[in-house]
PyMOL Python script that loads the backbone (N, CA, C, O; Angstrom):
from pymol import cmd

cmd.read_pdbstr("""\
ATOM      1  N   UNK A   1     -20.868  26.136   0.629  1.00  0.00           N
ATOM      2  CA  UNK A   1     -21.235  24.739   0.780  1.00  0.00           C
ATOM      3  C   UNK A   1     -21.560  24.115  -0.585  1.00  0.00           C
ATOM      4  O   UNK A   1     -21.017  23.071  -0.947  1.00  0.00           O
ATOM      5  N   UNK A   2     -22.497  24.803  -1.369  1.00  0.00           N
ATOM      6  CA  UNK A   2     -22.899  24.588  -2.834  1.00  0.00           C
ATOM      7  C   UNK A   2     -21.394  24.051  -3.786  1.00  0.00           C
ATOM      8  O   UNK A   2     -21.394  23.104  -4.572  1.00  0.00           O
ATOM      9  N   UNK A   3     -20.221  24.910  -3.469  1.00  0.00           N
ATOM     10  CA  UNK A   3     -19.080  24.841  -4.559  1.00  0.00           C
ATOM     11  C   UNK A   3     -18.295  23.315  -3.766  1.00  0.00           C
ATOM     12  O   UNK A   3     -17.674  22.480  -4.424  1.00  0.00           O
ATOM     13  N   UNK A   4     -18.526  23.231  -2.158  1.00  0.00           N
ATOM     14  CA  UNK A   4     -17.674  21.803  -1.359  1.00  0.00           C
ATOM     15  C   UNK A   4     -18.460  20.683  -2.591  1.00  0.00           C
ATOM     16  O   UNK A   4     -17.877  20.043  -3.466  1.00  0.00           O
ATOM     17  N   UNK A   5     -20.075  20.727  -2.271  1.00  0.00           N
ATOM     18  CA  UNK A   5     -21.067  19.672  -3.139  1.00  0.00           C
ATOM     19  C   UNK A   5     -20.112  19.713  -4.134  1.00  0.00           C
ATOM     20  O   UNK A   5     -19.214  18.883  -3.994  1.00  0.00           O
ATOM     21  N   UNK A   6     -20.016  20.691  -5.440  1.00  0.00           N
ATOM     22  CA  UNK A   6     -20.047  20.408  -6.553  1.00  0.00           C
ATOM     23  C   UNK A   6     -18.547  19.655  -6.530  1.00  0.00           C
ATOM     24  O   UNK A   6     -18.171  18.743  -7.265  1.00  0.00           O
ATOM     25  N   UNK A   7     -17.979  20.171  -5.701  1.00  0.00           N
ATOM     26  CA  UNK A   7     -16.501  19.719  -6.102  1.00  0.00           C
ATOM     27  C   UNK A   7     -16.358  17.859  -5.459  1.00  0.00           C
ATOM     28  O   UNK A   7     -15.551  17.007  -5.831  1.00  0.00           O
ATOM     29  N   UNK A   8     -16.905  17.799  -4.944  1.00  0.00           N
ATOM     30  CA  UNK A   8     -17.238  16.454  -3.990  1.00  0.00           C
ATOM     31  C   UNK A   8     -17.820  15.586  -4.887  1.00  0.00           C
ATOM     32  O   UNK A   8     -17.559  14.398  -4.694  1.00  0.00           O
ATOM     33  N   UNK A   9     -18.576  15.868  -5.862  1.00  0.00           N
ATOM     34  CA  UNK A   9     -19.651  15.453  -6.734  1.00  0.00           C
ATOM     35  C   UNK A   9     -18.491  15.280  -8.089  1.00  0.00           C
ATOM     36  O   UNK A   9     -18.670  14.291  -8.801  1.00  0.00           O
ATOM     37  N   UNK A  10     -17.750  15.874  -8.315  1.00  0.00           N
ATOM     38  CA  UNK A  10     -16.734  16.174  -9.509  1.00  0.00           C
ATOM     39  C   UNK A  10     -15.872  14.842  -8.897  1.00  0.00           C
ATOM     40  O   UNK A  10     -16.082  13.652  -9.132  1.00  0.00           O
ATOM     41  N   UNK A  11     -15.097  15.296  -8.253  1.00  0.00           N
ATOM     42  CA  UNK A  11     -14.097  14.044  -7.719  1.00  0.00           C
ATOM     43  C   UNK A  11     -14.625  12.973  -7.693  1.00  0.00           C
ATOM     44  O   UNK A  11     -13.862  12.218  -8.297  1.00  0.00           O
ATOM     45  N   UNK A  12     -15.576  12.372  -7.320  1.00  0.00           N
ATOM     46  CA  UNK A  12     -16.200  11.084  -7.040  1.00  0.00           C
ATOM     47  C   UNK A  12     -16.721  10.571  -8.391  1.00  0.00           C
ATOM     48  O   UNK A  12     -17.363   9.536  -8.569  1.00  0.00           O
ATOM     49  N   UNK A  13     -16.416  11.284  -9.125  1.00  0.00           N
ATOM     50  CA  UNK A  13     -16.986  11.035 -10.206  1.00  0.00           C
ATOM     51  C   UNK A  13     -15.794  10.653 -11.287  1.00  0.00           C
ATOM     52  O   UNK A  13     -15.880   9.668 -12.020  1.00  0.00           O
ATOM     53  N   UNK A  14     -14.859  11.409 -11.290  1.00  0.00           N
ATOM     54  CA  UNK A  14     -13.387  11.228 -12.173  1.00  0.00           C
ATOM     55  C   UNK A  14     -12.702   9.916 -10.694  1.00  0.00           C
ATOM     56  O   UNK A  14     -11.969   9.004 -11.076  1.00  0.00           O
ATOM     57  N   UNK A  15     -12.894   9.973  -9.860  1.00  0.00           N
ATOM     58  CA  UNK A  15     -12.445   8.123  -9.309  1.00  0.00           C
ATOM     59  C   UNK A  15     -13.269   7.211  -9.869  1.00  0.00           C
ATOM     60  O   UNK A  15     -12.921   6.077 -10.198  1.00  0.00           O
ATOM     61  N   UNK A  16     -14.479   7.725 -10.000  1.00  0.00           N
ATOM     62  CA  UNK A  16     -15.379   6.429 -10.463  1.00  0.00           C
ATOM     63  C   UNK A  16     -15.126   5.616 -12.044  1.00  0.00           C
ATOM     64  O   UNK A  16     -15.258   4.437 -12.372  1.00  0.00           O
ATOM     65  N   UNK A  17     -14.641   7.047 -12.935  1.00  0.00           N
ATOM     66  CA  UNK A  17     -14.122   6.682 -14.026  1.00  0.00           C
ATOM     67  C   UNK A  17     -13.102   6.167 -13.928  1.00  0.00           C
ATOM     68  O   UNK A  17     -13.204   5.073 -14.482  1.00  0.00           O
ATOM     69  N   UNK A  18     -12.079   6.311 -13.517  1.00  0.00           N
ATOM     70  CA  UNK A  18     -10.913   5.965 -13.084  1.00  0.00           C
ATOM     71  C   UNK A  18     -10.567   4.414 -12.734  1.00  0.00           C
ATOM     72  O   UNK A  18      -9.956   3.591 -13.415  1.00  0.00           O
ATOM     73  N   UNK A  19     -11.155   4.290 -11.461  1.00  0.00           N
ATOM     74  CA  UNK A  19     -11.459   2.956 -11.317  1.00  0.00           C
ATOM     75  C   UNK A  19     -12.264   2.030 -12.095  1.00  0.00           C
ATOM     76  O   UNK A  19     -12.056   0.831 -11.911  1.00  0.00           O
ATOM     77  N   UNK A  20     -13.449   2.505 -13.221  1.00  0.00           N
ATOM     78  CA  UNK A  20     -13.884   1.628 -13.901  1.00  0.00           C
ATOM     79  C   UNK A  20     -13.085   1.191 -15.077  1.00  0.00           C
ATOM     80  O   UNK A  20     -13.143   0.105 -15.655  1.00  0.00           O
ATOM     81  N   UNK A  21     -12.359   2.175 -15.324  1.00  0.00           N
ATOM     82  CA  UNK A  21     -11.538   2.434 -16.591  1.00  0.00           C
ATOM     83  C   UNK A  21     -10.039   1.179 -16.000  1.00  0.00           C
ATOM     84  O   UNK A  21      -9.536   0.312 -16.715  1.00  0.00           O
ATOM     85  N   UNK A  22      -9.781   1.395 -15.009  1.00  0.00           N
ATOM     86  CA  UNK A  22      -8.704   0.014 -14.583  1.00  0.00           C
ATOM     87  C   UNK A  22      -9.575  -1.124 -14.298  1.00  0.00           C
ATOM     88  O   UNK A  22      -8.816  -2.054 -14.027  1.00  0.00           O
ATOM     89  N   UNK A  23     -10.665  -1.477 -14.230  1.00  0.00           N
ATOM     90  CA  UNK A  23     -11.709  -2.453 -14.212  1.00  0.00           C
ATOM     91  C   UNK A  23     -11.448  -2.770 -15.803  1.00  0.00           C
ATOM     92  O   UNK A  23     -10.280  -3.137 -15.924  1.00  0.00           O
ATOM     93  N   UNK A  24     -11.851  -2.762 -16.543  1.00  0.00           N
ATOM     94  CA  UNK A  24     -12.363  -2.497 -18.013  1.00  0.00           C
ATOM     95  C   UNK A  24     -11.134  -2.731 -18.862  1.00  0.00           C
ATOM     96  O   UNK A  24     -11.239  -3.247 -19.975  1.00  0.00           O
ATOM     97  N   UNK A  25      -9.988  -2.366 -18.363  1.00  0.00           N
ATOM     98  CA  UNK A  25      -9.147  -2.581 -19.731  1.00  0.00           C
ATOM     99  C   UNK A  25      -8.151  -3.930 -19.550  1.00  0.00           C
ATOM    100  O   UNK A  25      -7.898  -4.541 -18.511  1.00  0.00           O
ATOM    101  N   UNK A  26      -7.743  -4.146 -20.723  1.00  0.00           N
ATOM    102  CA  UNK A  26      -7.207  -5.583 -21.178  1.00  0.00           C
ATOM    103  C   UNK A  26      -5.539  -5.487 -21.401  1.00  0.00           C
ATOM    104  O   UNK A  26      -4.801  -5.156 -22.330  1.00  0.00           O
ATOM    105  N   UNK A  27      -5.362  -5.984 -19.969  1.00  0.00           N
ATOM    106  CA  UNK A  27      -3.966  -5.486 -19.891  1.00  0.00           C
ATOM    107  C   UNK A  27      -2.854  -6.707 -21.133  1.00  0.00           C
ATOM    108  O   UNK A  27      -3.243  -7.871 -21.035  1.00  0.00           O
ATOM    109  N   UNK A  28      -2.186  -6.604 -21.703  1.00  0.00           N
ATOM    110  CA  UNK A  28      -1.493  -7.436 -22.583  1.00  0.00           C
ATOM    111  C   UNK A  28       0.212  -7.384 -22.269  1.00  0.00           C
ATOM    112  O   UNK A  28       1.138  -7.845 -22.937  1.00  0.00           O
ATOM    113  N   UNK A  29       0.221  -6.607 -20.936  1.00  0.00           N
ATOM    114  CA  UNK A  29       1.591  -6.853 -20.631  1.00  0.00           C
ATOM    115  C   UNK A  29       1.745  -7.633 -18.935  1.00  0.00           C
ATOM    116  O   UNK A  29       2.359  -7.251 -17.939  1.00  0.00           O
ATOM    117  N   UNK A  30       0.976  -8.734 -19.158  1.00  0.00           N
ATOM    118  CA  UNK A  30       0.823  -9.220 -17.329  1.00  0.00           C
ATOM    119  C   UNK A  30       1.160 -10.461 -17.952  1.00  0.00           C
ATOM    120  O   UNK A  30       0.613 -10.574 -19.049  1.00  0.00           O
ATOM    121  N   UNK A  31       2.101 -11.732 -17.520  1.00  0.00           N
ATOM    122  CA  UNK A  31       2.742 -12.183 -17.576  1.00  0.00           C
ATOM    123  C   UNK A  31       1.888 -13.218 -17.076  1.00  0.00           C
ATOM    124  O   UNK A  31       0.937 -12.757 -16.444  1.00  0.00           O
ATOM    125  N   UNK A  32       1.932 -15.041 -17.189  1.00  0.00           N
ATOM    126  CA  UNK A  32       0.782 -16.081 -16.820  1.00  0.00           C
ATOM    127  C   UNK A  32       1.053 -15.687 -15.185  1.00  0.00           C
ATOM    128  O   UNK A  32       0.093 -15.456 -14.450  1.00  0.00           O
ATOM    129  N   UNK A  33       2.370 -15.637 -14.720  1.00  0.00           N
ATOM    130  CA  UNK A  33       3.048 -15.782 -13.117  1.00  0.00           C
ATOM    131  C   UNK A  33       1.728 -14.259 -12.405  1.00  0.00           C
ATOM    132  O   UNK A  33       1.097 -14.278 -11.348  1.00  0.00           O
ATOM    133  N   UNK A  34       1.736 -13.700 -12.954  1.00  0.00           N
ATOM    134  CA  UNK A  34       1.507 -12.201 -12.383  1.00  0.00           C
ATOM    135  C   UNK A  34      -0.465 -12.209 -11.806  1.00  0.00           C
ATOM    136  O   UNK A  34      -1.448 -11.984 -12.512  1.00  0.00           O
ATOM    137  N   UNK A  35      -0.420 -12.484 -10.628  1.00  0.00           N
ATOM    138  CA  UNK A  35      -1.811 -12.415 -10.516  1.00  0.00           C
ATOM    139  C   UNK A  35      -2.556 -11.298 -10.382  1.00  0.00           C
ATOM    140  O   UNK A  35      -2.070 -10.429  -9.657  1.00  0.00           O
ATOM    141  N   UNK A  36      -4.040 -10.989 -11.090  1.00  0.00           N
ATOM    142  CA  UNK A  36      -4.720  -9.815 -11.294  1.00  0.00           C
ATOM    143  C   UNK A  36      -5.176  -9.463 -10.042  1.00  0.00           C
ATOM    144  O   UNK A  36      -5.670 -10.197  -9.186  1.00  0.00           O
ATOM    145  N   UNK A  37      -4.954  -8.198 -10.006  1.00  0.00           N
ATOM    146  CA  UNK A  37      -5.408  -7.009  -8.621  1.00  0.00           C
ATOM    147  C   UNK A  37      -6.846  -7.445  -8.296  1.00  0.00           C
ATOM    148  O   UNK A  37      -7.613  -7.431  -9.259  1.00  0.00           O
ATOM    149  N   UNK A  38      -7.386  -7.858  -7.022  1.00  0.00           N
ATOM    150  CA  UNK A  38      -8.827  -7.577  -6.946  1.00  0.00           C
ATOM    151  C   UNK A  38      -9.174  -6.460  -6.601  1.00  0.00           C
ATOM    152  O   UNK A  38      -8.445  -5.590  -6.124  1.00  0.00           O
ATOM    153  N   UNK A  39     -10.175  -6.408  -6.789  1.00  0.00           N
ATOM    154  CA  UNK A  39     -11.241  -4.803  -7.158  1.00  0.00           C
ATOM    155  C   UNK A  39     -11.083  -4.030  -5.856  1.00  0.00           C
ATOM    156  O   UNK A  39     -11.412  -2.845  -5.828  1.00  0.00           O
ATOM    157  N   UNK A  40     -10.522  -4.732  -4.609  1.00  0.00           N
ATOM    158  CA  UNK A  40      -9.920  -3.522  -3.501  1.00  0.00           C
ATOM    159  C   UNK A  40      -8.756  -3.006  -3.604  1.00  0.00           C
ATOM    160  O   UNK A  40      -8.290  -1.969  -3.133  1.00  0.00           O
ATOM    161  N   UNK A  41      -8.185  -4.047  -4.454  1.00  0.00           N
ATOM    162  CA  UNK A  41      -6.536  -3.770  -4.412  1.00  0.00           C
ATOM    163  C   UNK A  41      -6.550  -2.513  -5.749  1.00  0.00           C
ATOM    164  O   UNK A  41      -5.855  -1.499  -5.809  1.00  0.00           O
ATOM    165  N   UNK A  42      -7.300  -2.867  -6.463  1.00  0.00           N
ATOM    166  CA  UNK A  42      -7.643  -1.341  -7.371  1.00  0.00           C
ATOM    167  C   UNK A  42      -8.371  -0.230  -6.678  1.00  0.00           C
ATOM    168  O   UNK A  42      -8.052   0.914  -7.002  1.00  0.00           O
ATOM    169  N   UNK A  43      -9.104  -0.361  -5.965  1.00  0.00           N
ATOM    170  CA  UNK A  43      -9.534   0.798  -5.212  1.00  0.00           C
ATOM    171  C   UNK A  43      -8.777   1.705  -4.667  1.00  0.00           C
ATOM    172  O   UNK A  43      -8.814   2.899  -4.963  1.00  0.00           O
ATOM    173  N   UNK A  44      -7.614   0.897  -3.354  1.00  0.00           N
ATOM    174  CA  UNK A  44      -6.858   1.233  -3.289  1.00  0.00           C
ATOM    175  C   UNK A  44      -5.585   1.853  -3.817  1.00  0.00           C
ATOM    176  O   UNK A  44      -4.943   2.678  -3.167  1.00  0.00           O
ATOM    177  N   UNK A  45      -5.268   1.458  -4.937  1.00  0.00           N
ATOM    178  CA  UNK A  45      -4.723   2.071  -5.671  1.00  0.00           C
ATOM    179  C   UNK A  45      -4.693   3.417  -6.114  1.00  0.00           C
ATOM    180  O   UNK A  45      -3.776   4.234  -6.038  1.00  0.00           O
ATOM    181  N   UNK A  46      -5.710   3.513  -6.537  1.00  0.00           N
ATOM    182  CA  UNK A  46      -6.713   4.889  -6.671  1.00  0.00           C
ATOM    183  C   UNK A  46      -6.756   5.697  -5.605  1.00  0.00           C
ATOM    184  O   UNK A  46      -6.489   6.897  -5.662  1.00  0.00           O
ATOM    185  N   UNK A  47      -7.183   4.926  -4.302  1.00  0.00           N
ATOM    186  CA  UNK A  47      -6.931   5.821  -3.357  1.00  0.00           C
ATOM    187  C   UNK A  47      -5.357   6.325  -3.398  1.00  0.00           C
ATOM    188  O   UNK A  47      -5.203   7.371  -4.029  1.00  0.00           O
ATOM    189  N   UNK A  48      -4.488   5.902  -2.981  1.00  0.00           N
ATOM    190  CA  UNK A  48      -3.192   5.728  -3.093  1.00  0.00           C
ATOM    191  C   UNK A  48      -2.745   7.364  -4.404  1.00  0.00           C
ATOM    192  O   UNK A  48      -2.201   8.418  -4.075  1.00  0.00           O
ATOM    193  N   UNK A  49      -2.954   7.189  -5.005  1.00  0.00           N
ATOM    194  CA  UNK A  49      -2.656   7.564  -5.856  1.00  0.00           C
ATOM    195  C   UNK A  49      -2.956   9.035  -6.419  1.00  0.00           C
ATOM    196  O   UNK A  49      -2.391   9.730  -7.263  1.00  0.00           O
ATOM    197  N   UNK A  50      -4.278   9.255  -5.459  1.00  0.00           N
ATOM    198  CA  UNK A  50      -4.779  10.305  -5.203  1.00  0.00           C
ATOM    199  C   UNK A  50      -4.552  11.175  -4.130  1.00  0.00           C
ATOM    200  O   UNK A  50      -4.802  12.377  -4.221  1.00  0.00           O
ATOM    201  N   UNK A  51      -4.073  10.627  -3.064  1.00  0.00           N
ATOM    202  CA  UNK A  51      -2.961  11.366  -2.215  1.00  0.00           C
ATOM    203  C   UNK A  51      -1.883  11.881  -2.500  1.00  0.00           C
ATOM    204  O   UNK A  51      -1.560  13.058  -2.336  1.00  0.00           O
ATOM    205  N   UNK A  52      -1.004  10.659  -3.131  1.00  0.00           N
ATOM    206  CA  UNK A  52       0.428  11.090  -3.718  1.00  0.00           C
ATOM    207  C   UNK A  52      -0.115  12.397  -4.859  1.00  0.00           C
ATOM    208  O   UNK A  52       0.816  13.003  -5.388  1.00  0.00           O
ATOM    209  N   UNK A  53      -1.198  12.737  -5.157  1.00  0.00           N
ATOM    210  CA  UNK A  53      -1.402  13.426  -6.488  1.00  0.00           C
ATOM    211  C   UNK A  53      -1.757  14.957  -5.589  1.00  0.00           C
ATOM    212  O   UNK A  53      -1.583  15.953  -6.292  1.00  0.00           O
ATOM    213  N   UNK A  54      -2.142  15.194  -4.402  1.00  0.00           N
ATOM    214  CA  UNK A  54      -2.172  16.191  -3.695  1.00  0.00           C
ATOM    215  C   UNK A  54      -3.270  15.870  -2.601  1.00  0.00           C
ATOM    216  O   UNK A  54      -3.017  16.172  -1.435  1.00  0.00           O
ATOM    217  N   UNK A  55      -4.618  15.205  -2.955  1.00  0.00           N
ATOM    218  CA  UNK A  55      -5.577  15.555  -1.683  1.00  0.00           C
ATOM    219  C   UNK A  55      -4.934  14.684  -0.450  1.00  0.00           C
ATOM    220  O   UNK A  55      -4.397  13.578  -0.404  1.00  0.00           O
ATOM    221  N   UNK A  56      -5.135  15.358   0.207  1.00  0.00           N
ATOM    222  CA  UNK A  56      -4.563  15.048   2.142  1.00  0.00           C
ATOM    223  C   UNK A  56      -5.494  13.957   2.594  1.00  0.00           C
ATOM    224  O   UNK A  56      -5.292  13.470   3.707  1.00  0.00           O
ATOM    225  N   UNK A  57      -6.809  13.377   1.625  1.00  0.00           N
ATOM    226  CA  UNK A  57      -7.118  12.001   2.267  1.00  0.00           C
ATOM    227  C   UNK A  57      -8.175  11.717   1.238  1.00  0.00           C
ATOM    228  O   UNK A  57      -8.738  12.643   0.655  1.00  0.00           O
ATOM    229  N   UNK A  58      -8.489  10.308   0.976  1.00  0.00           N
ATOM    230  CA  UNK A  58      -9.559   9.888   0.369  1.00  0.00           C
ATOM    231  C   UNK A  58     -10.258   8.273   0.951  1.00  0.00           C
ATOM    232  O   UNK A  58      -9.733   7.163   1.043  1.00  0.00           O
ATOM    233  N   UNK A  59     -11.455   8.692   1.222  1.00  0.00           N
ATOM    234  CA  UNK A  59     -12.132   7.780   1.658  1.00  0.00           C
ATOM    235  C   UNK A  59     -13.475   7.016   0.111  1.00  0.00           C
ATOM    236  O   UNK A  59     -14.292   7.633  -0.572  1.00  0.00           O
ATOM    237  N   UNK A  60     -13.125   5.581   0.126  1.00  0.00           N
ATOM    238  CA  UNK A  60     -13.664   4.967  -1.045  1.00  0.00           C
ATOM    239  C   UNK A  60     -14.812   3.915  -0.295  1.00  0.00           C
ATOM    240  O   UNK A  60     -14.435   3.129   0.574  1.00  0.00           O
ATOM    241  N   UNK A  61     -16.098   3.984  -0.684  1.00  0.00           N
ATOM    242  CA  UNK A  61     -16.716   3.106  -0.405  1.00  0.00           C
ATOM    243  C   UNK A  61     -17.675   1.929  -1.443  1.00  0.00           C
ATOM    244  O   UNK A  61     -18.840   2.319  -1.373  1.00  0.00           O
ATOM    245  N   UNK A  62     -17.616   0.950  -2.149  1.00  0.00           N
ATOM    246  CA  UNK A  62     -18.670   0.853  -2.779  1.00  0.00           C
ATOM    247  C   UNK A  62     -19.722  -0.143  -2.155  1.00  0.00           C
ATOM    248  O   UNK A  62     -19.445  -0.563  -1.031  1.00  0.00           O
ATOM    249  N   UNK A  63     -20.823  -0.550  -2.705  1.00  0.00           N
ATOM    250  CA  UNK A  63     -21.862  -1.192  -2.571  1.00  0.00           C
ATOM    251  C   UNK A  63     -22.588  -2.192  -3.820  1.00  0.00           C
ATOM    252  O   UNK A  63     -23.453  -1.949  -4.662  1.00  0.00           O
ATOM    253  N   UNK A  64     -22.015  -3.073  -3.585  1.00  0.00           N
ATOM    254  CA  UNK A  64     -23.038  -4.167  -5.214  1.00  0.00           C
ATOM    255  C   UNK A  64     -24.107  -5.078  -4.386  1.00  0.00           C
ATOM    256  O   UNK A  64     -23.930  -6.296  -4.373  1.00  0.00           O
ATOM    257  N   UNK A  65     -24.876  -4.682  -3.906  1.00  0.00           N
ATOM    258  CA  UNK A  65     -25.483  -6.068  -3.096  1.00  0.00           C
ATOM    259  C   UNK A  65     -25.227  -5.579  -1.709  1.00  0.00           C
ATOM    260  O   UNK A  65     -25.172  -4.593  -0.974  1.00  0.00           O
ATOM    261  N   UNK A  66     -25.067  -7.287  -1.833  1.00  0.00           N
ATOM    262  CA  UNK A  66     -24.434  -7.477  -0.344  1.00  0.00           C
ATOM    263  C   UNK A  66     -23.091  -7.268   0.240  1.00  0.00           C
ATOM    264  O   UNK A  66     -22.771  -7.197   1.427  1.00  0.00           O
ATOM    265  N   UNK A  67     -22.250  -7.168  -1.009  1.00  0.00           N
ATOM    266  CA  UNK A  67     -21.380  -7.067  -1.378  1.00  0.00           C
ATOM    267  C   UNK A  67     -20.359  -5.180  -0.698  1.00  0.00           C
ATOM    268  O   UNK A  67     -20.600  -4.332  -1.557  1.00  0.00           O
ATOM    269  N   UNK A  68     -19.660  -4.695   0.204  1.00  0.00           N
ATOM    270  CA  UNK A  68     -19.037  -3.816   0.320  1.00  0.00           C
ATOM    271  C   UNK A  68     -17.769  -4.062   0.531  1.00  0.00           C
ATOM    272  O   UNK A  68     -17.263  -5.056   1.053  1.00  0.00           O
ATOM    273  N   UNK A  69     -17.206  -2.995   0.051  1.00  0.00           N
ATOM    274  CA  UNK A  69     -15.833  -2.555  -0.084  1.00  0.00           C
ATOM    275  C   UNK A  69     -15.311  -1.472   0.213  1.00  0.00           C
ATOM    276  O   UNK A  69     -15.773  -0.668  -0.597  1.00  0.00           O
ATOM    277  N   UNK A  70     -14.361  -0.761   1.145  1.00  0.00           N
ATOM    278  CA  UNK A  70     -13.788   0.159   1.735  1.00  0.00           C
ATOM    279  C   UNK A  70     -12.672   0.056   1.779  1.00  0.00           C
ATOM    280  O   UNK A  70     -12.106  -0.973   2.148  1.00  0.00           O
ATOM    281  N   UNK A  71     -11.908   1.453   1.290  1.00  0.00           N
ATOM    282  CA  UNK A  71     -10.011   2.053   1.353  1.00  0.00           C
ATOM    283  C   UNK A  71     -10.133   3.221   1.547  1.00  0.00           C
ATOM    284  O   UNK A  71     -11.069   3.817   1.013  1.00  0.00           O
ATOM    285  N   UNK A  72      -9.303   3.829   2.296  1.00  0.00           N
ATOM    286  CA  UNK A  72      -8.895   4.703   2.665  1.00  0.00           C
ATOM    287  C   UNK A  72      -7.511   5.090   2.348  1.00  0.00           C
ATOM    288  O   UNK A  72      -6.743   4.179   2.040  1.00  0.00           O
ATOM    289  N   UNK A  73      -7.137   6.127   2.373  1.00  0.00           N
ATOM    290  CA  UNK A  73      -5.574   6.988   1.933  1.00  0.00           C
ATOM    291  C   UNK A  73      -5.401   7.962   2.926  1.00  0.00           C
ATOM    292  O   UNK A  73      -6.413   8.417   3.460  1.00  0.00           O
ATOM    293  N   UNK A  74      -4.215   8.389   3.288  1.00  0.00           N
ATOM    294  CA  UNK A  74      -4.213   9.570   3.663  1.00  0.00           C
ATOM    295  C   UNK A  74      -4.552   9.911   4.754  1.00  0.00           C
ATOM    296  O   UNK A  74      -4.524   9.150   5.721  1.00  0.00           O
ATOM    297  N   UNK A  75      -5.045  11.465   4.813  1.00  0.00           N
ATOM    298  CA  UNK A  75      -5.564  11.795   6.557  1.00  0.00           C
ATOM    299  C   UNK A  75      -7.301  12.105   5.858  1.00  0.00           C
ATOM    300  O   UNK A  75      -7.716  12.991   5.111  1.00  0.00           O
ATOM    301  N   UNK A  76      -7.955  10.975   6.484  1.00  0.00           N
ATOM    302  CA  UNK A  76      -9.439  10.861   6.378  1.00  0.00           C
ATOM    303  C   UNK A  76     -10.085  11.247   7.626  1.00  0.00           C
ATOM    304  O   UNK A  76     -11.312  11.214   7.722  1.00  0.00           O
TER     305      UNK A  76
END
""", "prot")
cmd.dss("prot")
cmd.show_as("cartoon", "prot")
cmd.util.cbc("prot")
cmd.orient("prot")
């Protein structure tokens, strides 16, 4: 159970970078026409992306406030 934690704790942690890191950077190849992803449509992504990369499901939740957001991938 200790090694599920740590590994649960690891992953959530390299999405969190992940997703902040596509938050954060300054894209210079998006065009005036091209409208920017909102912060689910990046979540998703991530989720997305992390399936195609091997895990069989990922469930994303965040919390700012009042403010929540939820995606899912896969078999959750």
């Amino acid at each position: 159970m200790l090694a599920y934690l740590s590994f649960t704790r690891s992953l959530a942690m390299l999405i969190a970078i992940t997703v902040l890191s596509a938050c954060n950077s300054n894209s210079t190849n998006t065009s005036p026409i091209d409208k920017p992803l909102s912060l689910r449509d990046q979540l998703q992504t991530v989720a997305d992306n992390a399936v195609q990369s091997g895990l069989p499901g990922v469930s994303l939740h965040l919390q700012d406030g009042d403010e929540h957001i939820s995606v899912v991938a896969g078999v959750v």
